[in-house]
TORNU-511751 format. One record per residue (C-alpha): residue in three letters; x, y, z. Coordinates in steps of 0.05 Angstrom, whole numbers. Example, Ala and Ser with C-alpha at 12.3 -4.5 7.8 and 13.67 -1.06 7.14 Angstrom:
ALA,246,-90,156 .
SER,273,-21,143 .
end
This chain:
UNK,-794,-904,-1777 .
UNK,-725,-885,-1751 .
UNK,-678,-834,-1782 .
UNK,-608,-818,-1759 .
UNK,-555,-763,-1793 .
UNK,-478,-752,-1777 .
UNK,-442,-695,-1803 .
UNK,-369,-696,-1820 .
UNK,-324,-631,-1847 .
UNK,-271,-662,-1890 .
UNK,-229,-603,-1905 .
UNK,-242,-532,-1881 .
UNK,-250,-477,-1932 .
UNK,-195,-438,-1947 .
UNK,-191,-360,-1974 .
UNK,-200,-378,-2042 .
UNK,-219,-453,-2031 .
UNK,-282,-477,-2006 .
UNK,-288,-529,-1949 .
UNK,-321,-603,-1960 .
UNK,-378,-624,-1912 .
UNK,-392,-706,-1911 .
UNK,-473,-727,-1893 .
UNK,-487,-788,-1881 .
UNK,-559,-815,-1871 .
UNK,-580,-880,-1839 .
UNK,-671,-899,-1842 .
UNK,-705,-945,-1826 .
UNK,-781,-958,-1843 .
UNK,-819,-1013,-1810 .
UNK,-883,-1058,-1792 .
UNK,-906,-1116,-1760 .
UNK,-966,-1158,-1748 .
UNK,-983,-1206,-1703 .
UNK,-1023,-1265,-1707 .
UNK,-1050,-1328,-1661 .
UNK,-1064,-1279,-1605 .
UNK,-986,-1241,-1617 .
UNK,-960,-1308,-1597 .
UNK,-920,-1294,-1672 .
UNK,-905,-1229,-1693 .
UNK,-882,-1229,-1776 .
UNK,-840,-1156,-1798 .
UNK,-814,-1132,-1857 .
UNK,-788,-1057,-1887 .
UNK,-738,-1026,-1912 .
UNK,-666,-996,-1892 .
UNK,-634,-943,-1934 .
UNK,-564,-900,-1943 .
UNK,-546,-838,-1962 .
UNK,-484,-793,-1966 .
UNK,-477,-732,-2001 .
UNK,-407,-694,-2007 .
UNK,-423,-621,-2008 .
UNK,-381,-555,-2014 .
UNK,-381,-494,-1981 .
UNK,-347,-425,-1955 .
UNK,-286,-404,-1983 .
UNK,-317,-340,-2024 .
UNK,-353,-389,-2071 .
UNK,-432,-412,-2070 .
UNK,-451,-476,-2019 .
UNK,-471,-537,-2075 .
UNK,-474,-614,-2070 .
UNK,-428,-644,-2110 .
UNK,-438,-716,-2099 .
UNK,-505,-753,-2069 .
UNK,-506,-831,-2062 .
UNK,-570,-864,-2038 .
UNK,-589,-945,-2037 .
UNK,-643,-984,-2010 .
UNK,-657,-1058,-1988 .
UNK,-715,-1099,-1951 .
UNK,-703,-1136,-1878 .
UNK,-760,-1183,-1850 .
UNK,-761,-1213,-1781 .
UNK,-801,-1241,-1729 .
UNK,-811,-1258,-1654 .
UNK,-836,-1321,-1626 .
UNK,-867,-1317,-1548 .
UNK,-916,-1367,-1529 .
UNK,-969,-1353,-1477 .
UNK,-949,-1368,-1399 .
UNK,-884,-1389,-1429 .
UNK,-820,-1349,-1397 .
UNK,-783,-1339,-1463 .
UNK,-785,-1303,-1532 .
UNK,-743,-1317,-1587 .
UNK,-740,-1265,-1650 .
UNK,-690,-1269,-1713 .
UNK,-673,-1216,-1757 .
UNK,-644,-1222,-1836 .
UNK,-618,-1149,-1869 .
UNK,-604,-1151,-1944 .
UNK,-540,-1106,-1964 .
UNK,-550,-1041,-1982 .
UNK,-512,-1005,-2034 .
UNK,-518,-932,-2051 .
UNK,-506,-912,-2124 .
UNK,-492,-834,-2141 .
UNK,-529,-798,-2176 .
UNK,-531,-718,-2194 .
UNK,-453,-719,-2197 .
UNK,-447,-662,-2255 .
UNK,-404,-626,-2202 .
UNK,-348,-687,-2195 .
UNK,-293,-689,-2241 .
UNK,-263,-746,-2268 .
UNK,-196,-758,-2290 .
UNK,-155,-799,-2343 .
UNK,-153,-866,-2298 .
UNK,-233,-858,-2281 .
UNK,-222,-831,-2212 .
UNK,-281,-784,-2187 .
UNK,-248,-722,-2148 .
UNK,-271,-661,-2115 .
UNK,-211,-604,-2124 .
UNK,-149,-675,-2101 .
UNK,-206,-714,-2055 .
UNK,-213,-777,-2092 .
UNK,-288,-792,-2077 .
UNK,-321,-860,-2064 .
UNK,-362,-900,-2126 .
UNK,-416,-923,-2068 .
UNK,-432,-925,-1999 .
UNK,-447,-1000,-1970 .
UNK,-481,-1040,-1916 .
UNK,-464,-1111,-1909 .
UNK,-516,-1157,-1901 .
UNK,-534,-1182,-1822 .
UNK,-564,-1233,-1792 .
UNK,-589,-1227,-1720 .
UNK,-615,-1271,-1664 .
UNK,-638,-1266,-1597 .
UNK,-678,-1297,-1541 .
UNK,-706,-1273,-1469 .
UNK,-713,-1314,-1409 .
UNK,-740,-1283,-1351 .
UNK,-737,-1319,-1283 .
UNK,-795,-1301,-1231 .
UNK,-865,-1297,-1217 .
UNK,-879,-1243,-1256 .
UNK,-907,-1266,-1320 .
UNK,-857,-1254,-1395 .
UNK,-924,-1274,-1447 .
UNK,-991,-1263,-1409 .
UNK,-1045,-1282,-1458 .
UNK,-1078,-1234,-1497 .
UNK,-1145,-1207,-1472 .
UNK,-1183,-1187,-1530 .
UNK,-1228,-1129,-1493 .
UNK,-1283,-1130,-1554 .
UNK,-1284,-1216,-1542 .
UNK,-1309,-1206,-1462 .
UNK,-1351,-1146,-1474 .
UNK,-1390,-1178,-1525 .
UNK,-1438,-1218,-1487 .
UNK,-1461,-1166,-1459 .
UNK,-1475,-1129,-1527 .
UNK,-1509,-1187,-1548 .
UNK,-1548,-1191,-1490 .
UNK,-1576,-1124,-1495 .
UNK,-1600,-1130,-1566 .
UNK,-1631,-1205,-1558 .
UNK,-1673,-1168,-1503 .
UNK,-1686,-1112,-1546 .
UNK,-1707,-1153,-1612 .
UNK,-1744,-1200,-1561 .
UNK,-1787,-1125,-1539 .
UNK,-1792,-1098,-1605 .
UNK,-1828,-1169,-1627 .
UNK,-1878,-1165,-1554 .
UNK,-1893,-1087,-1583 .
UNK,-1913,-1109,-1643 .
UNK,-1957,-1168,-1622 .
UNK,-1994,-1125,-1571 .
UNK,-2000,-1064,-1625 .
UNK,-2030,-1112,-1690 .
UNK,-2085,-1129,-1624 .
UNK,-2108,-1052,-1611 .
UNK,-2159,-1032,-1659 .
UNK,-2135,-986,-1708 .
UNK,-2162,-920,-1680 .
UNK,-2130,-934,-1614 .
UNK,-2058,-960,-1649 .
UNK,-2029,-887,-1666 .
UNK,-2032,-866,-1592 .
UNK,-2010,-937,-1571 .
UNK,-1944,-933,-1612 .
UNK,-1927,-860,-1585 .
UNK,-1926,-890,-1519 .
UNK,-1880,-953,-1539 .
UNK,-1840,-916,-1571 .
UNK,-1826,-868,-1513 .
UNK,-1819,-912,-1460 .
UNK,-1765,-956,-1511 .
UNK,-1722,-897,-1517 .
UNK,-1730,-887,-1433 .
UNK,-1717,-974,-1423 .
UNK,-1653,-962,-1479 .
UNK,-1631,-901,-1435 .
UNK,-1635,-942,-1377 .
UNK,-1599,-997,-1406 .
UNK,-1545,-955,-1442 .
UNK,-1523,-927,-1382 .
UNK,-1518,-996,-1350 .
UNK,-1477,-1022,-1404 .
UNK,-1427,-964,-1396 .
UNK,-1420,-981,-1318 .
UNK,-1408,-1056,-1337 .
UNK,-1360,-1041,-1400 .
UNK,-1328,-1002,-1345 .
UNK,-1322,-1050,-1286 .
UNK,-1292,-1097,-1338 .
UNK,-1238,-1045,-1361 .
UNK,-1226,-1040,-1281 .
UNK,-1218,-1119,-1270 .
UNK,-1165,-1123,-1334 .
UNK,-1128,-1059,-1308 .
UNK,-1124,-1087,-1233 .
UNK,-1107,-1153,-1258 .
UNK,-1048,-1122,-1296 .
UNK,-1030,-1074,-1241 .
UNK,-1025,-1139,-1188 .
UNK,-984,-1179,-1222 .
UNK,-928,-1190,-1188 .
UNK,-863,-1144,-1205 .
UNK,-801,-1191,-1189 .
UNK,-765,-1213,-1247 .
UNK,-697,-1232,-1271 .
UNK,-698,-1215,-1341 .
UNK,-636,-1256,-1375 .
UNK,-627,-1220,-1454 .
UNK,-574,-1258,-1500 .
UNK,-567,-1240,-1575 .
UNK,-515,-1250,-1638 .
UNK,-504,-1204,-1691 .
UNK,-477,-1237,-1760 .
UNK,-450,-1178,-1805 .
UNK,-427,-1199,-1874 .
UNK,-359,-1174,-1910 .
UNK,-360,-1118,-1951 .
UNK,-320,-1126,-2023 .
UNK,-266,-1075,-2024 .
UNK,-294,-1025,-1977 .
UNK,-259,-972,-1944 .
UNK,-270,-951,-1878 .
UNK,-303,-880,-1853 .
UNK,-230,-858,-1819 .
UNK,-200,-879,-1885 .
UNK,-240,-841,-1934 .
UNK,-233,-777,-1886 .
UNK,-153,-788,-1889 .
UNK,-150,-808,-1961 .
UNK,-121,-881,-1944 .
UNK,-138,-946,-1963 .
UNK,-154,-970,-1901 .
UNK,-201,-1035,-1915 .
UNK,-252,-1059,-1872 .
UNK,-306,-1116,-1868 .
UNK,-261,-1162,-1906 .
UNK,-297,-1218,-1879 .
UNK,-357,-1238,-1830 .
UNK,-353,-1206,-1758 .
UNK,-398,-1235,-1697 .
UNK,-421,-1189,-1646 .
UNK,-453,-1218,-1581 .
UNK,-495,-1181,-1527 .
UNK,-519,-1214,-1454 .
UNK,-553,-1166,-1410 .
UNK,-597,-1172,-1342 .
UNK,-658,-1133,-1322 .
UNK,-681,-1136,-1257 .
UNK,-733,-1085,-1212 .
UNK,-686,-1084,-1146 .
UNK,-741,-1035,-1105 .
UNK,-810,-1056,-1137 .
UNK,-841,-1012,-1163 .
UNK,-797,-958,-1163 .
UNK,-731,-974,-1191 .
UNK,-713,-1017,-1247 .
UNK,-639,-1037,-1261 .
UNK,-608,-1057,-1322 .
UNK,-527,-1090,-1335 .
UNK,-502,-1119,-1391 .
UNK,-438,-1125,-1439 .
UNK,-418,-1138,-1517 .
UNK,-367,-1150,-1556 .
UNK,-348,-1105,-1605 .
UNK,-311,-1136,-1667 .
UNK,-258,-1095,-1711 .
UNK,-276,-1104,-1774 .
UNK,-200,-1082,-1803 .
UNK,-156,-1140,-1811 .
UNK,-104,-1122,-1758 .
UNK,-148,-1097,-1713 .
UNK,-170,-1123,-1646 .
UNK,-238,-1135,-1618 .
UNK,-265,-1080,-1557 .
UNK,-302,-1098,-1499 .
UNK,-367,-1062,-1476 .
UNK,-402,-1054,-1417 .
UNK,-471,-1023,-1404 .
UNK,-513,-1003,-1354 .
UNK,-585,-961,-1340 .
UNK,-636,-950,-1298 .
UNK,-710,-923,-1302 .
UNK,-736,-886,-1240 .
UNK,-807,-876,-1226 .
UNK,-832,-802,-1219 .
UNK,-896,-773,-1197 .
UNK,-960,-769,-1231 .
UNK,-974,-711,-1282 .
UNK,-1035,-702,-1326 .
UNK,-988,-655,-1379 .
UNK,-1054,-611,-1366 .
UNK,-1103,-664,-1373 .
UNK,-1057,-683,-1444 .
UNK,-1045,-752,-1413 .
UNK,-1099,-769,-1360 .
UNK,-1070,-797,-1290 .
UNK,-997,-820,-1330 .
UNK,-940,-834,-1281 .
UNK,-877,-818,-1309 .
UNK,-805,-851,-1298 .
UNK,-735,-820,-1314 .
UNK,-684,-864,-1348 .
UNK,-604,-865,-1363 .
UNK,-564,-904,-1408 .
UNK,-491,-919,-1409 .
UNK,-445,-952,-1463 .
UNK,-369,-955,-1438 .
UNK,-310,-983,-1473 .
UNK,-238,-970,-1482 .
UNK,-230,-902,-1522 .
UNK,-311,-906,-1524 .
UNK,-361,-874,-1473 .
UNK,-440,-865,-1495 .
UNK,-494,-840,-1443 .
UNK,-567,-822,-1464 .
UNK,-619,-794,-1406 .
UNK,-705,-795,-1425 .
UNK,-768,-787,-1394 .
UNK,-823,-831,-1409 .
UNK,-884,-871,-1380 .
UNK,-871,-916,-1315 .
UNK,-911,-986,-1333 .
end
């Protein structure tokens, strides 16, 4: 589930005027499953709108005025063989269009226009429809689509080892108890049962140590694969048009300033690559940004990142032996810079 919020103030609030605050809300809920071993991976959910055009200051109460909200499903899935180097996915979004709703506060004049104080206020808020594609290719030794291990699948033989010897002792007790004589059975069966419980000790604690030395072998065969990799990432966004839509700038300045007019295509390459093993990974990339006015023109991106491992800390014994890594993100174009920093987990 993802939820994301920008704020806009459309007019200040005056002495005896209050101001006008835009919201606009952007969610997305999701899930997935995988099947054939996560060689396929099937997703569907939901993305949703809202806006809400809400007064406030000048010497009067804060109120909402106006609240649009608007739903639609998306589906998608990823293809990635085992021991292959590639994985394609494909992604299909349904327009979304936000109705109002609680509007009491909007007035409405003679020619049907809705209009806080003179802002003229939009009948919906919109999301074209998108398609998206992508693949990964990644050039190396290190493997893209290692086959999945299931842990329960090779500790299992050993579970059912244990209890074939165990219902193959329980049947030998029995046997030698219907041969004592009954005055000698009682006493017989305390004994059988206390040395079972001793044997099952015994045995518990040797399945733990195996169950463990198998965890070790998967873990040290993940840790040793090899870490050099070119990973090549290449992906197309189709967005849809949007039937007389005005843009965000345009509804701010009270202009008809169309947008999304029809289809825009929006392609991303990128590399990933682990330049000092095990310590640094490197990421470059670019995209192409379409206008989606009529006169506009398209704006070229580039990105780049980088993930540096840090040293192991427990979080006090929150997160066991976990090695951390630092990470920074760029997105620069003309008129456009974007830069994100994180900590997370080193893998």
């Amino acid at each position: 589930m993802n939820a994301e919020f920008l704020q806009y103030s459309i007019a200040p609030p005056g002495p005896n005027s209050p101001g006008l605050d835009l919201t606009l809300g952007r969610y997305h809920a999701l899930g997935a499953y995988g099947v054939a071993g996560n060689q396929f991976v099937f997703g569907a959910g939901l993305r949703g709108v809202t806006a809400q055009v809400a007064q406030n200051g000048g010497g009067q109460s804060s109120r909402t005025l106006l609240t649009m909200t608007g739903a639609a499903p998306e589906i998608g899935a990823i293809i990635k063989p085992d021991n292959r180097p590639w994985r394609i996915g494909l992604t299909a979004r349904a327009p979304v269009s936000g109705r109002s709703f609680g509007n009491g506060a909007v007035q409405v004049d003679a020619s049907g226009v809705s209009r806080a104080g003179q802002f003229i206020l939009p009948s919906k808020v919109v999301l074209p429809w998108e398609i998206e594609a992508g693949f990964a290719l990644q050039l190396g030794p290190r493997p893209l689509n290692p086959p999945w291990i299931n842990p329960h699948d090779v500790e299992r033989p050993l579970a059912d080892r244990t209890q074939i010897l165990r219902q193959q002792r329980a049947h030998d007790q029995a046997r030698e108890l219907e041969r004592l004589p009954p005055d000698a059975r009682a006493k017989r069966k305390e004994e059988v049962v206390r040395a079972e419980a001793a044997i099952r000790e015994i045995e518990d604690l040797h399945a733990s140590a195996d169950a463990q030395r198998m965890r070790d072998v998967r873990k040290a065969r993940y840790e040793n694969w090899p870490r050099e990799r070119l990973l090549i990432l290449a992906s197309v966004l189709v967005a849809g048009p949007s039937e007389n839509a005005v843009a965000m700038e345009g509804f701010l300045e009270q202009r008809l300033d169309y947008v999304g007019r029809s289809p825009t295509l929006t392609p991303h390459l990128g590399f990933e690559s682990e330049p000092i093993v095990n310590f640094l990974r490197a990421r470059v990339g670019s995209y192409l940004e379409p206008s989606r006015f009529v006169d506009g023109n398209p704006r070229q991106h580039f990105t780049f990142g980088a993930d540096f491992r840090l040293l192991p800390w427990s979080g006090w014994g929150l997160f066991g032996d976990q090695v951390w890594r630092a990470s920074f993100a760029a997105d620069l174009g003309p008129r456009y810079a974007n830069w994100g920093f994180g900590i997370a987990a080193w893998h």
